[in-house]
C-alpha positions in Angstrom: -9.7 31.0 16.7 -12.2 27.9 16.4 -11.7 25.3 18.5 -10.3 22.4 16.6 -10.0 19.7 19.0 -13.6 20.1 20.7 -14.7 18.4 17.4 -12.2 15.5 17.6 -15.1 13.2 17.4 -16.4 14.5 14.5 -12.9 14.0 12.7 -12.5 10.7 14.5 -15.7 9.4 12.8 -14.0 11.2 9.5 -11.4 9.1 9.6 -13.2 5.7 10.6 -15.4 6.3 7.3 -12.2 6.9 5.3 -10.0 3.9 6.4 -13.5 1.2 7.0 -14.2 0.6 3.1 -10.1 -0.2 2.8 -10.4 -2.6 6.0 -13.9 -4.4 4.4 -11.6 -4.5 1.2 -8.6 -6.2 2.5 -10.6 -8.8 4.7 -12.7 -9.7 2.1 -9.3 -10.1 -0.2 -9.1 -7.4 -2.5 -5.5 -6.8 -2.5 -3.6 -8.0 -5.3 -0.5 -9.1 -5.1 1.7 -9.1 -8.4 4.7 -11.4 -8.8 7.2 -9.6 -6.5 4.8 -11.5 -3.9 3.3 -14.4 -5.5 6.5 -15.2 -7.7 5.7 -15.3 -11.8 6.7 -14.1 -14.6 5.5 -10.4 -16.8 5.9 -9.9 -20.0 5.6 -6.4 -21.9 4.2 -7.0 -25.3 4.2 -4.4 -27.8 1.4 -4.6 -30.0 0.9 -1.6 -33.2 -3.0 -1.7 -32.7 -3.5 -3.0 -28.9 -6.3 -6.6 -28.9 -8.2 -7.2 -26.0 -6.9 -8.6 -23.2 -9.3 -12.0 -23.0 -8.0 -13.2 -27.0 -4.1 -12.4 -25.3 -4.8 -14.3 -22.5 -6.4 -17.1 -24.5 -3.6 -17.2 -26.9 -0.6 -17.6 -24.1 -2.9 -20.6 -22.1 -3.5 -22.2 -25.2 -0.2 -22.2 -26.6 1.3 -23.3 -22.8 -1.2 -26.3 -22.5 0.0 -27.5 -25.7 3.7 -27.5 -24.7 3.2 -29.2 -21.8 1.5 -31.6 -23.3 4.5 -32.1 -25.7 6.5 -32.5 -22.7 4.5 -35.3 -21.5 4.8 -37.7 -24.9 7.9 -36.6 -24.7 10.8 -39.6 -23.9 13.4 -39.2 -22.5 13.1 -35.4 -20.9 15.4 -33.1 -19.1 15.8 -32.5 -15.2 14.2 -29.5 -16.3 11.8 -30.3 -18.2 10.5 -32.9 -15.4 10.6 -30.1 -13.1 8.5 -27.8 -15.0 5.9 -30.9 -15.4 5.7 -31.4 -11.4 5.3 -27.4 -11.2 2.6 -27.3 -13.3 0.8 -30.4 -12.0 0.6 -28.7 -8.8 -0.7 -25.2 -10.2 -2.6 -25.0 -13.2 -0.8 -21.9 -15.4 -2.5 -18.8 -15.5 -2.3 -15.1 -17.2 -4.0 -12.0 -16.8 -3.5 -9.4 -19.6 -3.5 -5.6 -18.4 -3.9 -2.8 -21.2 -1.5 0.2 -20.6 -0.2 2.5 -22.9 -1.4 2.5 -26.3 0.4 -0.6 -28.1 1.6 -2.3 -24.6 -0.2 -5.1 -23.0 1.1 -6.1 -19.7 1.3 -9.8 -19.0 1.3 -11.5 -15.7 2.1 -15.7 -15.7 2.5 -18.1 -13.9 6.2 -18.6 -13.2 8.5 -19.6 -16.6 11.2 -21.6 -16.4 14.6 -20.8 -18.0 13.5 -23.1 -20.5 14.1 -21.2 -23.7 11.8 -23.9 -25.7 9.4 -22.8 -23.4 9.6 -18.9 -24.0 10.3 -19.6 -27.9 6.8 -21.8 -28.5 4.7 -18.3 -25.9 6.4 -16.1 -28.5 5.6 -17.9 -31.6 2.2 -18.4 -30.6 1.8 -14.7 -30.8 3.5 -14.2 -33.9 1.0 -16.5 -35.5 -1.9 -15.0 -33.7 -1.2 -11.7 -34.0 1.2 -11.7 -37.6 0.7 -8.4 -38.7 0.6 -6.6 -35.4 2.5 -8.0 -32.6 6.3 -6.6 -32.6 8.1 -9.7 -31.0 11.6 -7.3 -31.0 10.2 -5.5 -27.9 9.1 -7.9 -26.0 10.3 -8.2 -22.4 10.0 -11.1 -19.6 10.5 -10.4 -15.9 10.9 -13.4 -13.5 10.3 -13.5 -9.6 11.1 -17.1 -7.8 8.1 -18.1 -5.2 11.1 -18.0 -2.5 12.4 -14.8 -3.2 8.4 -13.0 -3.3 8.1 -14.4 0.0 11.0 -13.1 1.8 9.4 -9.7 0.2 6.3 -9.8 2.1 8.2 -11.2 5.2 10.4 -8.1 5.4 8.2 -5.2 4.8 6.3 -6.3 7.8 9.6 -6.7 10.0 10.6 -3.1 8.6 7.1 -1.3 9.8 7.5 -3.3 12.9 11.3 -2.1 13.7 10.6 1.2 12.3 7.6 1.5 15.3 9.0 0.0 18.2 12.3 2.6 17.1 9.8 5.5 16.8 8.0 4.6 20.0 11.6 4.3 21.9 13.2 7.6 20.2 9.7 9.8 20.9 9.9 8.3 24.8 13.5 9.9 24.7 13.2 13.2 23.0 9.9 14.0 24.6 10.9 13.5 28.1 11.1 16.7 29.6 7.2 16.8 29.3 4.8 15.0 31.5 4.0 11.6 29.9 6.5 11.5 27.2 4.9 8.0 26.3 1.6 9.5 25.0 3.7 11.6 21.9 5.7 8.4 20.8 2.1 5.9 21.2 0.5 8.9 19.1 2.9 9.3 16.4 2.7 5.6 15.6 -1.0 5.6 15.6 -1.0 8.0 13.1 1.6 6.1 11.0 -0.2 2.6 11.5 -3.7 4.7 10.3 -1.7 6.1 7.2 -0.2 2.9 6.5 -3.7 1.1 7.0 -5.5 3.8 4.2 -3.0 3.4 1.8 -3.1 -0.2 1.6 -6.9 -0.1 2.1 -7.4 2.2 -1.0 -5.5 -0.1 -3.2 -7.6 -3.1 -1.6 -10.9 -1.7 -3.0 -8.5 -0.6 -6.3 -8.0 -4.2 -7.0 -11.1 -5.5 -6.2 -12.6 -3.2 -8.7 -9.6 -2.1 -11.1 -7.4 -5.2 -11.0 -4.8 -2.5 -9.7 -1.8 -4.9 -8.3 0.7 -4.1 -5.8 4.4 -4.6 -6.2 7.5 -4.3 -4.5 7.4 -0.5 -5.3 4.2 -0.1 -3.3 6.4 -1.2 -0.4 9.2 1.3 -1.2 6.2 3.7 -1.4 4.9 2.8 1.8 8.0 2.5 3.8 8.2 6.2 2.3 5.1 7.5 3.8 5.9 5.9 7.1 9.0 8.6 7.2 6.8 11.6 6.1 4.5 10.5 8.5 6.7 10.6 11.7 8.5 13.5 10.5 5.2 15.6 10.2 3.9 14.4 13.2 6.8 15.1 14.6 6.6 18.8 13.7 3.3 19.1 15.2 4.7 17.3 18.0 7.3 19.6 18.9 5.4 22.9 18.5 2.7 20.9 21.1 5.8 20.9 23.4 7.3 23.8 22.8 3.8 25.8 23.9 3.3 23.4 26.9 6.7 24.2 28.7 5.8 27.6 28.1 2.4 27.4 29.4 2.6 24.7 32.1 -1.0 25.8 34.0 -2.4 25.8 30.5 -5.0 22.6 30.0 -3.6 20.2 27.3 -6.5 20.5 25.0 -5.8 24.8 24.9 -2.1 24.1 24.3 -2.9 21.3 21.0 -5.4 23.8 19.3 -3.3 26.7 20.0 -0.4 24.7 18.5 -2.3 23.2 15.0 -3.4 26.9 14.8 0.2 27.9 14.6 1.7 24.5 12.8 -1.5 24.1 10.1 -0.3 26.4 7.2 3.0 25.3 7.1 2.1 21.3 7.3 -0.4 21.9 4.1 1.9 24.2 2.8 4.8 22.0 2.5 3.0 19.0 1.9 1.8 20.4 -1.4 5.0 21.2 -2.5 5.5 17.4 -2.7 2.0 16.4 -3.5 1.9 18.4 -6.8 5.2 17.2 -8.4 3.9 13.2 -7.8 0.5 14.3 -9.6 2.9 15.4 -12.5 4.4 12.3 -12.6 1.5 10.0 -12.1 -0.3 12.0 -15.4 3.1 11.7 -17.6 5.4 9.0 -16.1 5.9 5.7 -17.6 3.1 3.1 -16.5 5.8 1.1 -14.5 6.1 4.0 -11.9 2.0 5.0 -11.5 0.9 2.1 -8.8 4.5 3.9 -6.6 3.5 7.4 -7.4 -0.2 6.8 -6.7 0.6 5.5 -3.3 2.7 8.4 -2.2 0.0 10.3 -3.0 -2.9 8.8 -1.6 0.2 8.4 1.1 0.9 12.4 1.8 -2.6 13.4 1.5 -3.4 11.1 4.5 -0.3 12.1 6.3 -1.2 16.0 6.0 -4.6 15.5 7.6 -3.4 12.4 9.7 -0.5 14.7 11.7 -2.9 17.1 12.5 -6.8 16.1 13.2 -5.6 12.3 14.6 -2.5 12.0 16.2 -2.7 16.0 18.1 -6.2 14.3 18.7 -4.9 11.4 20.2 -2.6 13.1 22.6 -6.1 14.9 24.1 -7.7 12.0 24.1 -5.0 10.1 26.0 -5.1 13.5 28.5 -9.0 13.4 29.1 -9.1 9.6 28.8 -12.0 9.9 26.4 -11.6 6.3 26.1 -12.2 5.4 29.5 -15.3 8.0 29.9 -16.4 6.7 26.8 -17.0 2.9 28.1 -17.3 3.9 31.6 -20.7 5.6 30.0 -21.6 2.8 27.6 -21.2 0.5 30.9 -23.4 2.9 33.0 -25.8 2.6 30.1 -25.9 -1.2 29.9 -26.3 -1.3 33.5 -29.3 0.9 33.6 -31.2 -0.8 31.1 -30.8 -4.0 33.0 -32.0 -2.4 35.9 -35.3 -1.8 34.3 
């Protein structure tokens, strides 16, 4: 059988050119975050013949601008009504208009307050805008506080973190019958940080060129793939084990391409049994559910290759130290070229 994990550096490079453009993406701030993060307020407007996004967008600014600056000559005003002046004094409104489905135009504001004058004067302005084709009876409005899309962010993070140091501590346990139980749990989780890290990279270079936002199903999504990803690794893991108890004079890098050889059908196989049912829903679900579905895709396709040509790789790596050799030799070369 071909020798799958003397060409770990060639699937090593693989994956560097997979997850870099993601990395680039995010440091360079393509992400975008939709109001579960930033706090705001969507709308779903039903149109019967959908117009462009720029002429929504135009209308809604317009039509805000000219409230507030009823508010303003206005004497005396509300609590809330002040409030909503002080907000929007200390960030200028803003909407971004999103074509989906034929008819429905997605439309992300700034936050808007409870005031119902305030939702009344957005909706008019469309009525009169648009007075044979927008259908006002259909129209939706979502609202996320700035405190409460914080605490989002804030948690996902202390989830991924928990979930590793559990996955590092639970691996250390199970796996301690083998020599250097650490190396399987510090493997698993660089497989699942890698996963995690091409997911959100993807949708990074999606938003910089798609406007493709990510919302607090993205995190349920990506919480998800952290649990397929240990569990396949985990697979993988104990097959590895399995084969080196029963070959103990075996060399580790025999016993991990013996083990893919024996685990690889069944990882794709089984994979695919979940990968094809989200491509069904991503081509005829409802456009709320495409940015989740599309990330447990993107999500399961890394995993499948992930569990088996980075984290088996890792484990041989960690065996040979390739690491070590590697800047033991980029030292030797830097001190021979000084020499000269």
């Amino acid at each position: 059988m071909p020798n799958l994990v003397n060409k770990r550096g060639w699937f090593y490079l693989l994956s560097l050119a997979l997850v870099l453009p993601g990395l680039i993406a995010i440091l360079l701030g393509g992400l975008r975050f939709g109001i579960d993060f930033t706090g705001g307020s969507t709308w779903d407007l039903y149109f019967t013949n959908t117009p462009t996004s720029a002429e929504v967008e135009k209308v809604i600014v317009t039509a805000e601008n000219d409230y507030l600056s009823q508010l303003r000559n206005k004497q005396p005003r509300s609590e809330a009504e002040n409030k909503l002046l002080t907000q929007r004094d200390g960030q200028a409104f803003t909407a971004i208009a999103t074509p989906s489905d034929t008819g429905l135009i997605i439309l992300r504001t700034s936050e808007i307050s409870g005031n119902t004058d305030e939702r009344n004067l957005l909706d008019n302005a469309l009525k009169t805008a648009y007075p044979n084709n927008y259908i006002p009876g259909r129209t939706s409005i979502l609202t996320v506080g700035s405190v409460v899309a914080s605490e989002i962010g804030v948690r996902t993070f202390l989830a991924i973190a928990l979930i590793s140091l559990a996955t590092l501590a639970y691996l250390a346990w199970s796996f301690r019958n083998v020599k250097k139980p650490l190396r399987y749990a510090a493997s698993t989780v660089g497989a699942m940080v890698y996963n995690v890290l091409l997911v959100i990279g993807i949708f990074a270079v999606l938003g910089a060129f798609f406007r493709v936002e990510i919302d607090s199903l993205f995190i349920t999504a990506l919480l998800t793939v952290v649990g397929f990803s240990n569990h396949d690794t985990i697979v993988v893991f104990d097959r590895i084990r399995e084969n080196e108890l029963r070959n103990p004079g075996e060399s580790m890098d025999s016993v991990v391409n013996y083990s893919l050889w024996q685990t690889l059908a069944r990882s794709i196989n089984t994979n695919l049994t979940i990968i094809f049912p989200l491509i069904a829903l991503y081509l005829f679900g409802g456009p709320s559910i495409r940015t989740f579905v599309l990330a447990l895709m993107i999500g399961m396709i890394s995993v499948t290759y992930s569990s088996i040509f980075n984290a088996s790789m890792f484990l041989v790596s960690w065996e040979k130290n390739d690491i070590g050799r590697f800047l033991g030799r980029k030292n030797i070369r830097t001190t021979s070229a000084a020499a000269r």
